[in-house]
N, C-alpha and C positions, 0 to 999 in steps of 0.2 A: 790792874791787868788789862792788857790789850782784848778788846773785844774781837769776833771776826767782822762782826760791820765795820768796824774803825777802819780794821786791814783794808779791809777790800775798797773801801772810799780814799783812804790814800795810795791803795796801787793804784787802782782806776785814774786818779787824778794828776798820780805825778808820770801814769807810764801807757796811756792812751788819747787817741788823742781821736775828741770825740768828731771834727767838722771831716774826720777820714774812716771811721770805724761809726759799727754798731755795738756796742758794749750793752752786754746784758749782763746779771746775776741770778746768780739762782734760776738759772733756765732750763725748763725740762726740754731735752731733743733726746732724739734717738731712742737711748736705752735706759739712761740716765739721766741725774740735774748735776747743767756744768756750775762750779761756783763762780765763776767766770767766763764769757763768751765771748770771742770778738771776733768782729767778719770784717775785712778790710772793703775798699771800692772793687775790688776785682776779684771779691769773693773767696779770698783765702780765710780761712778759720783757726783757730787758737784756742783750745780748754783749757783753762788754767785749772786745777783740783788743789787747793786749801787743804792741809793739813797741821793742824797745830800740838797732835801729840803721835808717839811712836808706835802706839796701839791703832789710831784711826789711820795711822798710813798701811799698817799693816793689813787691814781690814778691805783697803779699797782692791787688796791684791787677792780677795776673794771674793769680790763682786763678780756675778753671774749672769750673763745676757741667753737667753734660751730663743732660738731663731723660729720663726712663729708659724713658716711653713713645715719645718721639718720636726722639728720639738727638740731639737739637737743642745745641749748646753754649750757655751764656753764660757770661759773666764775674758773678763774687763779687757786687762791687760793683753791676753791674746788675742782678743779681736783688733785693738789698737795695733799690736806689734805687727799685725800680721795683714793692715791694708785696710780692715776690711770695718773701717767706722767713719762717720759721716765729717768730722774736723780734720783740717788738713795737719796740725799740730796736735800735742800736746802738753802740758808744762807742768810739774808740782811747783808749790809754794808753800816754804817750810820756813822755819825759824832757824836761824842761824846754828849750823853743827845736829840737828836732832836728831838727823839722819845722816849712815856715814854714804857716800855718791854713790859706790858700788853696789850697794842694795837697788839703786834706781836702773830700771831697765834701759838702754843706750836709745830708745827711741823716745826717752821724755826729757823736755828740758827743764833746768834746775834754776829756780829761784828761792835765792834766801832771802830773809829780811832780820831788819835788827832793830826791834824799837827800843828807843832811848825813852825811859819814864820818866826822867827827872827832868826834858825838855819837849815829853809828848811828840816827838819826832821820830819816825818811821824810813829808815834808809833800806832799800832793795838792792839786791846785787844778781846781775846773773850768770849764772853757772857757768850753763852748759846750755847752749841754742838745741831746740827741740828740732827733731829729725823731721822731711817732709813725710806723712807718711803714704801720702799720694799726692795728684798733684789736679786732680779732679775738682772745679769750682764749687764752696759750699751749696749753692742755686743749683747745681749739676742736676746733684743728690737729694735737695730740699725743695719743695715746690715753696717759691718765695711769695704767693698769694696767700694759701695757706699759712707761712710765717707769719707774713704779716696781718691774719684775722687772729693767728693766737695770742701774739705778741699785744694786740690793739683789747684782746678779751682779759688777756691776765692786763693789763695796766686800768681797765675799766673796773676789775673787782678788786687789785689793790687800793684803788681811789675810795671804791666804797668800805672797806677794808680800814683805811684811814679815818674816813668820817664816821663810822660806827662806832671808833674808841672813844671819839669826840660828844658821841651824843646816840640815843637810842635810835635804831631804824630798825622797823618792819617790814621786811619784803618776803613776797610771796612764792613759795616753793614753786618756781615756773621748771625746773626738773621733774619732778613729783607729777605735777597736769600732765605733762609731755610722756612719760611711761605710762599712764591711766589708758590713752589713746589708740 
């Protein structure tokens, strides 16, 4: 069975192209973590959201963002539909047939995929081109210095995150000192 790392290292690879994009995974912005992120050179953005069964896409249609000046709730999808989230796009990625299109709200675009297990080969097909849903540079919205200390801090604890499985490391709760203060 197709893992979602597998997926996402063959979408990544056959359908981004990295010396023109930033491609992230698993990146927390906004409200949420996109399963895929890509900011082109002129700062357009693209969420791809991963769903591999018909329960977890259901699920994503009751995620809840609560706006932190007013305590006001909405729903995921409403704030996407409605202008008012930081990616200029957004896209599902399903498995071929899981979902019938009409469940999918008109402002997200559709990719299928079909993996082939008896030749390990992953074909993507796309649907339906995701609507702009402004047209505001991801930097507009995002202070890009900041991105890029977050971006620079999560790839320094994945690193240590990696050599850890490799071998025992001790380090010192420098969080824990810093609340004491």
């Amino acid at each position: 069975m197709l893992k979602i790392e597998e997926l996402v290292h063959s979408f990544i690879n056959t359908n981004c192209d990295f010396d023109k994009e930033i491609v992230l995974t698993n990146f927390f912005h906004s409200d949420w973590e996109a399963d895929i992120l890509s900011i082109n050179t002129k700062g357009f953005s693209h969420e791809i959201e991963i769903k591999l069964s018909k329960s977890d896409f259901k699920n994503d249609f009751k995620k809840k963002y609560t706006n932190q000046r007013t305590g006001e709730k909405f729903l995921k999808h409403d704030k996407i539909g409605c202008g008012d989230y930081i990616c200029n796009s957004f896209s599902f990625l399903l498995p071929m047939g899981m979902v019938d299109h009409k469940m999918i709200p008109d402002h997200c675009g559709i990719i299928e995929f079909y993996h082939d297990e008896d030749n390990w080969e992953t074909t993507f097909y796309k649907i339906r081109e995701p609507k702009i849903i402004h047209p505001d540079s991801y930097w507009k919205l995002c202070d890009k210095d900041q991105f890029m200390r977050n971006l620079a801090r999560s790839l320094l604890f994945k690193k240590f995150e990696l050599k850890g499985k490799k071998e025992e490391l001790i380090f010192k709760n420098f969080f824990e000192a810093k609340s004491k203060k």
